[in-house]
C-alpha positions as CSV (number, residue, x, y, z in Angstrom):
1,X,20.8,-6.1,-11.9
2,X,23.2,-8.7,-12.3
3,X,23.4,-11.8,-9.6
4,X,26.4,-13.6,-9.3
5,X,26.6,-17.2,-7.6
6,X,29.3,-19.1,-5.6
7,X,29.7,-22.7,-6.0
8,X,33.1,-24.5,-4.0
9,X,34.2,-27.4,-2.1
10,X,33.5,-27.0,1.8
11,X,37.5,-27.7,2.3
12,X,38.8,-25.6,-1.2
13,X,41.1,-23.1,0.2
14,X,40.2,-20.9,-2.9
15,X,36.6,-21.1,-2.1
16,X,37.2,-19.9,0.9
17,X,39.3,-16.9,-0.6
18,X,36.2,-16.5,-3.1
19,X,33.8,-16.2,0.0
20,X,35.4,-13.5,1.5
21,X,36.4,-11.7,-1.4
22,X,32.6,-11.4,-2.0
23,X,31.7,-10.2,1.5
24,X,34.0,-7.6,1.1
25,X,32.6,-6.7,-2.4
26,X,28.9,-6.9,-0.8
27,X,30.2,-4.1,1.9
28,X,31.1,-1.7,-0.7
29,X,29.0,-2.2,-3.1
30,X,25.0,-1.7,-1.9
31,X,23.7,-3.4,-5.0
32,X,26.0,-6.3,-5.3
33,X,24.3,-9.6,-4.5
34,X,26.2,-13.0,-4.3
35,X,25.0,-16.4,-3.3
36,X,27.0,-19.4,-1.7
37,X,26.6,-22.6,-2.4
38,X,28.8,-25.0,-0.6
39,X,28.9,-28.6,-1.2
40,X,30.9,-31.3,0.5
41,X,33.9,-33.0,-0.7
42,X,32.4,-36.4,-1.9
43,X,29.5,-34.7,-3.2
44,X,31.4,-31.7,-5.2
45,X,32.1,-33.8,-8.7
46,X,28.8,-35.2,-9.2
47,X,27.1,-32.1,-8.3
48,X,29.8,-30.6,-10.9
49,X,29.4,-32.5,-13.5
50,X,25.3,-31.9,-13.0
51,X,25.4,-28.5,-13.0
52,X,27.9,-27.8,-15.6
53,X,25.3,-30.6,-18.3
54,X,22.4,-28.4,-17.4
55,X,24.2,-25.7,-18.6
56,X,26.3,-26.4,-21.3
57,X,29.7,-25.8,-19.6
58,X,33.0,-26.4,-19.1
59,X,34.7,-26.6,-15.7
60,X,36.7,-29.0,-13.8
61,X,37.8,-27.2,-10.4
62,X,36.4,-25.3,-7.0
63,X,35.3,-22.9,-7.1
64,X,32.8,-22.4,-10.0
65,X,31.2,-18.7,-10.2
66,X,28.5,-17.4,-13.0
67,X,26.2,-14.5,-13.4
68,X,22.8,-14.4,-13.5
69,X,21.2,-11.7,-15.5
70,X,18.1,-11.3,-13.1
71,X,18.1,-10.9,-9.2
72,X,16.3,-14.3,-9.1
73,X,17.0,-17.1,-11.5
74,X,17.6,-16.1,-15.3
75,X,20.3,-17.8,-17.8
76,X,23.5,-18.2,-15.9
77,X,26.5,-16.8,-17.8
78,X,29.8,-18.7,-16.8
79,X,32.3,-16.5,-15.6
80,X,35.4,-19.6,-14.5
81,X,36.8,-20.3,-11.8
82,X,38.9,-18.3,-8.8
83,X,41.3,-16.3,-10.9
84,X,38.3,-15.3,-13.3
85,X,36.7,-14.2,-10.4
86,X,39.5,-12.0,-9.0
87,X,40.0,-10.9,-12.3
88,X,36.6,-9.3,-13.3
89,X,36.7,-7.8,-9.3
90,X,39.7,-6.1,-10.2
91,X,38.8,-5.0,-13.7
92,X,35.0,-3.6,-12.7
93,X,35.2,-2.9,-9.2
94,X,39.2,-2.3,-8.7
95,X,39.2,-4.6,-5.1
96,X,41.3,-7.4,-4.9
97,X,42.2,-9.9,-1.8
98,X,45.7,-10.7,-0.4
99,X,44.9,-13.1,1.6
100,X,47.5,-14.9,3.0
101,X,47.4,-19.4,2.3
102,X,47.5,-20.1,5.8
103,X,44.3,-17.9,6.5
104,X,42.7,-19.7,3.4
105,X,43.7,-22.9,4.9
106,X,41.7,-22.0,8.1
107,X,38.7,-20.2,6.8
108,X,38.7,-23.8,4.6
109,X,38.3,-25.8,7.5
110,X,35.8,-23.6,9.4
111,X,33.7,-24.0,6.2
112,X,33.6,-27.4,6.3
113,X,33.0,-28.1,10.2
114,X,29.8,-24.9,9.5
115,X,28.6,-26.9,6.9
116,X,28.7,-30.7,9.1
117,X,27.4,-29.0,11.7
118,X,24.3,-27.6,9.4
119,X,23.7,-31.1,8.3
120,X,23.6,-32.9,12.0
121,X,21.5,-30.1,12.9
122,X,19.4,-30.6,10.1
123,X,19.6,-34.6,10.6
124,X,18.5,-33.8,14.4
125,X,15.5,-31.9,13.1
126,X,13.9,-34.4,11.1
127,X,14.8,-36.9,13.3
128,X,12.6,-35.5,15.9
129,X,9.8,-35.6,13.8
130,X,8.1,-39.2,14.2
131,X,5.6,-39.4,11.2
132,X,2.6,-41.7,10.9
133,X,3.4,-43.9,8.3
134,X,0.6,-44.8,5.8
135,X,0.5,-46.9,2.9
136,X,-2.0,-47.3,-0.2
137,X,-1.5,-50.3,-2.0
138,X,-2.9,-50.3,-5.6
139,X,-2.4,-46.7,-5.9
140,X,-2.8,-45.9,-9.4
141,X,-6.6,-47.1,-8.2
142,X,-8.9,-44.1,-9.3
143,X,-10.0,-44.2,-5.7
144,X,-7.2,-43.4,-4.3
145,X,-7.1,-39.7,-5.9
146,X,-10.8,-39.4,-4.4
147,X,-9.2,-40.4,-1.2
148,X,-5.9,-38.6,-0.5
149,X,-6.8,-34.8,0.3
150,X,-9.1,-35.8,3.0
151,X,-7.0,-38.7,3.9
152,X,-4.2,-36.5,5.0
153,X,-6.1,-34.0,7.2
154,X,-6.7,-34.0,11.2
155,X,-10.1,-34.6,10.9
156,X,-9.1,-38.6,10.1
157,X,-5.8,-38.8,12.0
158,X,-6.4,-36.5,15.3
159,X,-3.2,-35.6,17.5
160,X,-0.7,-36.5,14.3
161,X,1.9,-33.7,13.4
162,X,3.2,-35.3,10.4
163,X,2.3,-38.2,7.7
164,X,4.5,-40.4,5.2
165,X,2.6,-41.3,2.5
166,X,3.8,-44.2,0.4
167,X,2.1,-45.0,-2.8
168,X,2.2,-48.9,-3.5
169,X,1.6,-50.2,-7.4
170,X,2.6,-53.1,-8.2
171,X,3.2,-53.8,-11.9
172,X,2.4,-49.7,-12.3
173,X,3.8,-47.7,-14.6
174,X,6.7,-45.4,-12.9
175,X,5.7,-42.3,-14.7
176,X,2.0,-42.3,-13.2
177,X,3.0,-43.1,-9.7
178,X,5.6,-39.7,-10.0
179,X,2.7,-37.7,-11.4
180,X,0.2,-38.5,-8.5
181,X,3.2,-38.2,-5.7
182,X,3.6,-34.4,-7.4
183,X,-0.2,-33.8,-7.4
184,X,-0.1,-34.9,-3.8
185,X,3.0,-32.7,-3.0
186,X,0.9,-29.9,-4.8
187,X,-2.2,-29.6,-2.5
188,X,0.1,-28.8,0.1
189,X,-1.5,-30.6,2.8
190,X,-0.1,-29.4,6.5
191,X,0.3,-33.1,7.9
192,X,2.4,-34.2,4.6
193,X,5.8,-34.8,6.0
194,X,6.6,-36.6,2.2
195,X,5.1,-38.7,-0.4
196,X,7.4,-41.8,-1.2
197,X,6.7,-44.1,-4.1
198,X,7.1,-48.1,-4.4
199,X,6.6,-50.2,-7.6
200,X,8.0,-53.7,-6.1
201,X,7.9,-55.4,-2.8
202,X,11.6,-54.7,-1.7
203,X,10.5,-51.9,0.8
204,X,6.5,-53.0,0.8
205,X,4.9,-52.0,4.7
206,X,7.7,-51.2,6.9
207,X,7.1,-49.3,9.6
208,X,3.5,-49.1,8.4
209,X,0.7,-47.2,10.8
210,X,-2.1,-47.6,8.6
211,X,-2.1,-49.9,5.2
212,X,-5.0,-49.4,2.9
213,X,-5.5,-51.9,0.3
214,X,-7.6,-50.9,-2.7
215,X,-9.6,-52.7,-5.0
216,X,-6.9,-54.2,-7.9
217,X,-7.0,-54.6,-11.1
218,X,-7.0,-58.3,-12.2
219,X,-6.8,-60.3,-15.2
220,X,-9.0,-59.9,-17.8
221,X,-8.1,-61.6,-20.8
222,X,-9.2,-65.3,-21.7
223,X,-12.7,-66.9,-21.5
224,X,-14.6,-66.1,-18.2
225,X,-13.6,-69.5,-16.5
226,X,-10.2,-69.2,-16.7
227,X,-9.9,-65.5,-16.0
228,X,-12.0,-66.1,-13.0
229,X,-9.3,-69.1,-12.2
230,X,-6.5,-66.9,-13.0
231,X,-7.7,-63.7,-10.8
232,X,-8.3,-66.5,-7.5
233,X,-4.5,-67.6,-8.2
234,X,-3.6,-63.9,-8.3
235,X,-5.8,-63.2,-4.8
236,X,-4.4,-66.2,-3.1
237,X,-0.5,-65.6,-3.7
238,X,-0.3,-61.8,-3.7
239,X,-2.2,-61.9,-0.8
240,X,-0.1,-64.3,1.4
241,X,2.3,-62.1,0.4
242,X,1.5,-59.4,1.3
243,X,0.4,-60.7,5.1
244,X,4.5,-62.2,5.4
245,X,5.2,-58.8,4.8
246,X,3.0,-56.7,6.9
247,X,4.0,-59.2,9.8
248,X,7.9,-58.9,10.0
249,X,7.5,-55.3,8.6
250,X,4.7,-53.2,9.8
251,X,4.2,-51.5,13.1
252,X,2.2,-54.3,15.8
253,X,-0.5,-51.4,16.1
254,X,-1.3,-51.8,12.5
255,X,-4.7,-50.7,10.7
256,X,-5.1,-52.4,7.8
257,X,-8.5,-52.0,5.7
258,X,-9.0,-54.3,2.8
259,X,-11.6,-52.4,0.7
260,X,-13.5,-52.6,-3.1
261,X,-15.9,-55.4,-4.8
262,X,-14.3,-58.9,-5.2
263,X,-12.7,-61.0,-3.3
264,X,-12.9,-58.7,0.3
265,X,-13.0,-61.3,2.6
266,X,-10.9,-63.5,1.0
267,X,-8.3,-60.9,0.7
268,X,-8.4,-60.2,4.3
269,X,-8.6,-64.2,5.5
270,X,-5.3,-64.6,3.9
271,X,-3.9,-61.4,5.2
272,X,-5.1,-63.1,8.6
273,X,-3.6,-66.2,7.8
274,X,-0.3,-64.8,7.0
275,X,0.3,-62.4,9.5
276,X,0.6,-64.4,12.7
277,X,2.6,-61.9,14.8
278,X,0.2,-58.8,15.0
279,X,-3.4,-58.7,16.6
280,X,-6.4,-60.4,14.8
281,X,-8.6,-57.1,15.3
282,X,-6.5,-55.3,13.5
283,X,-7.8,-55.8,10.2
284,X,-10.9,-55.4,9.1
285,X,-12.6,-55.1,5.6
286,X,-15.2,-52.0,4.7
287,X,-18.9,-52.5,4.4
288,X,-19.5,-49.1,4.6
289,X,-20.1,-48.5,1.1
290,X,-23.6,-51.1,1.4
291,X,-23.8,-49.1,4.3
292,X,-23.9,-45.9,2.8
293,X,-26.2,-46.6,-0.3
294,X,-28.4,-48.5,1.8
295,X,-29.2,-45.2,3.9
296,X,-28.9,-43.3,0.6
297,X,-32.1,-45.7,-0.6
298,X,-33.7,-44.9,2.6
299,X,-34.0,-41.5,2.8
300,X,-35.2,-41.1,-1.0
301,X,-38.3,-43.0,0.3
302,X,-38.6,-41.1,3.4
303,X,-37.7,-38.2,1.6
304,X,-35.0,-36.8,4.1
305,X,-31.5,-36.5,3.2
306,X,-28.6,-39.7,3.8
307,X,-26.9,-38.0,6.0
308,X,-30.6,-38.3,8.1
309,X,-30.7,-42.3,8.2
310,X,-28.2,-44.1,11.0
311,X,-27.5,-46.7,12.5
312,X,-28.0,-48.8,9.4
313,X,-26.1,-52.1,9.9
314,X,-24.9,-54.5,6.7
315,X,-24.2,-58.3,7.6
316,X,-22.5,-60.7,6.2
317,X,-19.9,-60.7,2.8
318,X,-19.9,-56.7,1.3
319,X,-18.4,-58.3,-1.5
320,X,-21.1,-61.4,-2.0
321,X,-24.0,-62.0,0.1
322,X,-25.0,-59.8,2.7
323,X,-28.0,-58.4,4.3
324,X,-29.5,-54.6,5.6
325,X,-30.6,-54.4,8.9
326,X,-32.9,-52.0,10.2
327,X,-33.6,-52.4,13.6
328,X,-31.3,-50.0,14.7
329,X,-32.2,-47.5,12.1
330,X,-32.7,-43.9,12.9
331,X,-34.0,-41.5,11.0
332,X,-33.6,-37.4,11.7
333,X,-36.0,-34.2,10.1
334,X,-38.9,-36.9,9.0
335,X,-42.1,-34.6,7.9
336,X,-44.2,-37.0,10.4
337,X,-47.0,-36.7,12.9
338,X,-44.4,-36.2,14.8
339,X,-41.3,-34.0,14.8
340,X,-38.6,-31.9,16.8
341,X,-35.2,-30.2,16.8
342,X,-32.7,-31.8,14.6
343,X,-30.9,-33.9,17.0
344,X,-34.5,-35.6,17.7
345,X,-34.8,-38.9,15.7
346,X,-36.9,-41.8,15.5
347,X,-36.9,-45.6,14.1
348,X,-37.6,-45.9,11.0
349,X,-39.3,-49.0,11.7
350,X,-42.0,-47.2,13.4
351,X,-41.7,-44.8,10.3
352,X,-41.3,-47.1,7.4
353,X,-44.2,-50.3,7.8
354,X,-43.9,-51.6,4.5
355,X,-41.9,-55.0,5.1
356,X,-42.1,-56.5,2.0
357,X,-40.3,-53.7,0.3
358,X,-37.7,-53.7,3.3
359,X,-37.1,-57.5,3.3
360,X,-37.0,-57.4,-1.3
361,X,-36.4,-53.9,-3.0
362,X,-34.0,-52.3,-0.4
363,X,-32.1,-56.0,-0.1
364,X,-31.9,-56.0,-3.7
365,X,-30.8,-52.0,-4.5
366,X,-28.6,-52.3,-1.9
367,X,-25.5,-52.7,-4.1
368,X,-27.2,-51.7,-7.6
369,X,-26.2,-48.4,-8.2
370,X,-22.7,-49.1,-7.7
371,X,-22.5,-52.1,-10.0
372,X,-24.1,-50.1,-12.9
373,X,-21.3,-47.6,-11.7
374,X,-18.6,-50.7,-12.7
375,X,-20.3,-51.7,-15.5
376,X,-20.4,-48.7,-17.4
377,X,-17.1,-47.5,-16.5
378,X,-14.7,-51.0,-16.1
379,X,-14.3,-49.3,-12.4
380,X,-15.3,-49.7,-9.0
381,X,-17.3,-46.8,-7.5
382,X,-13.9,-45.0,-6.9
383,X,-15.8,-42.0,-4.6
384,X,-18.2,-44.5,-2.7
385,X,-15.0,-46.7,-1.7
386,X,-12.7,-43.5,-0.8
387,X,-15.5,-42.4,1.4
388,X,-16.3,-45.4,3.1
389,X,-12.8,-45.9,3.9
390,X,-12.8,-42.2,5.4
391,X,-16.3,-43.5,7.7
392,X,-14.2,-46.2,9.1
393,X,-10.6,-45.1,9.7
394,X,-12.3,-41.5,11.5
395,X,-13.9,-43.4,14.8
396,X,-10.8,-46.0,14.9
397,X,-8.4,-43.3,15.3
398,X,-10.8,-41.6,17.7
399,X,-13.1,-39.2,15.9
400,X,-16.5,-40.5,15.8
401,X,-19.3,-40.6,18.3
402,X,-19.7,-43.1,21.2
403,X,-23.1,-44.0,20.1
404,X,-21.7,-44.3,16.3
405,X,-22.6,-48.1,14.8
406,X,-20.4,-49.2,11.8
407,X,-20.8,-51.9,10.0
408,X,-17.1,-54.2,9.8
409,X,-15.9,-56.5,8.5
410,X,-13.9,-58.3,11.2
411,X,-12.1,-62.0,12.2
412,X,-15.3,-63.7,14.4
413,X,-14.6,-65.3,17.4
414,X,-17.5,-67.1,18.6
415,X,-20.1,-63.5,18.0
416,X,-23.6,-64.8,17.6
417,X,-23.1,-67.9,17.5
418,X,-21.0,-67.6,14.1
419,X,-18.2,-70.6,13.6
420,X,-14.9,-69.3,14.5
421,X,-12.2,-68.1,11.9
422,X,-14.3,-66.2,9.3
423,X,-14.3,-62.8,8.6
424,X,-17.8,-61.5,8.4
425,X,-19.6,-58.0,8.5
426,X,-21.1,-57.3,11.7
427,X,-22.5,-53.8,13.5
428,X,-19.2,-52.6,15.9
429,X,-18.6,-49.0,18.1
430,X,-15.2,-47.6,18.7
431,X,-14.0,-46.2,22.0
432,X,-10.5,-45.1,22.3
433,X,-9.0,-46.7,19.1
434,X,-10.3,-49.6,19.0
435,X,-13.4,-51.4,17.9
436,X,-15.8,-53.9,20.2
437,X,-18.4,-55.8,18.6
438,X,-22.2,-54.4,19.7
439,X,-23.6,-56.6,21.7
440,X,-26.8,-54.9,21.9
441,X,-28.6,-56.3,18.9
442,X,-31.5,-58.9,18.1
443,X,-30.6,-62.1,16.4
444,X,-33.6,-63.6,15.3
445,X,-33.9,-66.8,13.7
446,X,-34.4,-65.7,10.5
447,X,-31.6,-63.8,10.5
448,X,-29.4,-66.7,12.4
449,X,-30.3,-68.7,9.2
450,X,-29.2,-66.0,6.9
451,X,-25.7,-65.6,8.7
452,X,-25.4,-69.2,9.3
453,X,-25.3,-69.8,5.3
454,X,-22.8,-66.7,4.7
455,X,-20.4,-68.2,7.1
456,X,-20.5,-71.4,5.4
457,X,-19.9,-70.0,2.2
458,X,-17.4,-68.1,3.2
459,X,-15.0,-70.9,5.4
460,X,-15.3,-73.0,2.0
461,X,-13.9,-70.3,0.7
462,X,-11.1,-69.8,3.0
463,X,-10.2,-73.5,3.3
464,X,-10.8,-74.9,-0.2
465,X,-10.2,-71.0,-2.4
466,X,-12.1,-73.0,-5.5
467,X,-13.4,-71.9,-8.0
468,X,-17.0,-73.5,-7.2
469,X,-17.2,-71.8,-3.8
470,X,-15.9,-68.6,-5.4
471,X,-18.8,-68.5,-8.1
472,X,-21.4,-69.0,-5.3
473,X,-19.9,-66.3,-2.8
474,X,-18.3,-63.1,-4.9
475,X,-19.6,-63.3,-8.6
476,X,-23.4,-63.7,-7.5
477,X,-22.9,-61.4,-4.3
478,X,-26.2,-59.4,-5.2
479,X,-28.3,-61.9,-7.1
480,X,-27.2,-63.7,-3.3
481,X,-28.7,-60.8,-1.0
482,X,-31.9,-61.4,-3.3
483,X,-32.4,-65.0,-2.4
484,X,-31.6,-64.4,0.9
485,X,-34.1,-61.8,1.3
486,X,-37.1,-64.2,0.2
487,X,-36.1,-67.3,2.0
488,X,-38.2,-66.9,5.5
């Protein structure tokens, strides 16, 4: 069965002619099937000129008809234009039109007020729909394909019809950003409104909802000392950057999480630093990761599953010196002296009495597994990060449980007697999208000393962003915890 198509100019006349000429075919004719494509004036040459390259033609007015040789798609065999069309009617299916010009003159102009009528009704549509607009910078980031089907789903963004997805790479090659926006397209995800994708900083954050900037890939060729120099430069201006941007582009109620293994609270200091128009708590940097291996270490001793160990709370830098604290710890399902349902849980304190292992080997695992992770593959943990970014953006937009501790990294403002401008990790809860610091916690002495030196480190680090202070704070981040651990 033969398909034939109908391509014109909104205002041809002849078009117009062509249109009805095939109506009055389809009447008579059960199996005759015609589709209409009409395109507006300014658009018709280009969209021309397109179609007749794809198809190796040779035609320069409206309308333009061909056959198809299947009901659906098939080669297209060109057939011309109007008087090529009334020419095969008459020689296969002897009907004709005598339609008078002034009639093709009005049926013209009623196609062209259908057709702007179709497109502000269309333009209406989509501008009811008010999409959350998300952005990923360092895209191309192999935690970022880890991160996007559950990313896009209700179960992170609750009461959200629709989501833009923008895909930020700077320096990326164009080809790979296109192939992950058309793998993202292809899950078919019900909240994807569209998937947008950015290579430069023209269009960088605007109207952003939520900005999530991965771990980056920096420099890596020279000696050590002047890579490490070069990738501090790097930090420092692309970072500054980015916080001008984010404040004269972004949404005020911006979420921003700066995530990965170097430079985190660097990266968000500067953000902080440059983004002077939008609230202070709203970014944070992820310690979830440390978090989540810490609990992962746990529960192999205890021999319960991860998900069994909460409350688990990581101070300090996550990406240099930091420290697990257990005194909120929980611990679900323990084969004990004691047990009960599975929503009974006890301290793992009470559980867990060997200190020495808790103040040395969990200090110093803590982070272990995921550098050999780096090591061996020139890569952060991709699925660690993508799922510790998930753990903190579900209670901030309002899906996590009002007893629910999370360890963030957030601007401090006098908490615990910390100095004032530094972003450090502390144990937060989250009530009605937004995050308060826990108040209920024990700061002992020890552990005042502990955070004490962290924030020193890192405000000589935000004021002075040398190389000295670097090497002390993110390149010796775990041998840091270590020492740490055993000064009491």
């Amino acid at each position: 069965m033969a398909k034939f198509v109908l391509a014109g100019r909104t205002d041809c006349p002849h078009y117009a002619k062509a249109e009805l000429l095939a109506d009055k075919l389809r009447e008579c004719l059960p199996n005759f099937r015609m589709h209409k494509i009409s395109i507006l004036p300014d658009q018709w040459k280009e969209w021309l000129e397109d179609t007749c390259k794809t198809n190796g033609w040779k035609h320069e007015r409206s309308p333009l008809v061909w056959r198809e040789l299947v009901f659906q798609g098939g080669k297209g065999m060109l057939l011309g234009g109007f008087n090529d069309f009334m020419e095969h009617c008459q020689d296969y299916y002897n009907i004709t039109s005598d339609m008078a010009t002034d009639i093709m003159l009005s049926v013209a102009a009623e196609n062209y007020e259908t057709k702007m009528k179709s497109i502000e009704e269309e333009q209406h549509r989509v501008s009811l729909i008010k999409p959350l607009h998300v952005w990923i910078c360092s895209a191309l980031s192999p935690t970022c394909r880890f991160l996007i089907p559950s990313l896009l789903s209700a179960e992170v963004f609750l009461h959200v019809s629709a989501i833009s997805l923008h895909l930020l790479h700077l320096e990326g090659e164009e080809d790979e950003l296109e192939e992950l926006k058309m793998e993202t397209e292809d899950l078919a995800l019900p909240l994807l409104h569209q998937v947008t994708t950015h290579t430069d900083l023209k269009e960088a954050f605007k109207a952003a909802d939520v900005i999530l900037l991965l771990e980056e890939r920096w420099c890596d060729d020279g000696d050590e000392e002047n890579k490490e120099k070069k990738n501090l430069t790097t930090v420092s201006d692309r970072y500054r950057e980015y916080g001008q941007l984010i404040d004269t582009r972004a949404n005020k109620k911006v979420k921003v999480i700066v995530s990965g293994d170097s430079f985190v609270n660097l990266r968000c200091s500067l953000l902080l630093d440059n983004a002077h128009s939008i609230d202070r708590g709203r970014f944070v940097t992820m310690a979830t990761q440390l978090e989540n291996e810490a609990r992962a270490i746990i529960a192999k001793k205890l021999k319960v599953r991860p998900a069994d160990v909460t409350h688990v709370i990581v101070w300090g830098n996550s990406s240099g010196s930091f420290y697990i604290d257990m005194q909120r710890a929980q611990v679900s399902n323990y084969a004990g002296a004691i047990s009960g349902p599975a929503f009974f849980s006890q301290p793992v304190l009470k559980i867990l009495h060997d200190r020495k292992w808790l103040e040395t080997d969990l200090q110093q695992s803590v982070g272990r597994q995921r550098a050999a992770v780096a090591s061996k593959t020139c890569r952060t943990a991709a699925m660690t990060e993508a799922n510790g970014i998930l753990s903190v953006l579900k209670p901030w937009n309002g899906n996590g449980g009002p007893d629910e501790v999370v360890s963030l990294g957030v601007l401090c403002k006098g908490y615990f007697n910390l100095p004032d401008g530094i972003v450090l990790s502390v144990p937060v809860t989250f009530k009605d999208g937004e995050w308060s610091v826990l108040s209920d916690v024990t700061v002992g002495e020890v552990l005042q000393e502990r955070l004490q030196l962290i924030a020193s480190e890192l405000r000589e680090v935000s004021q002075d962003e040398s190389l000295c202070c670097l090497q002390h704070t993110v390149f010796t981040g775990t041998y840091r915890a270590i020492l740490l651990s055993q000064e009491k």
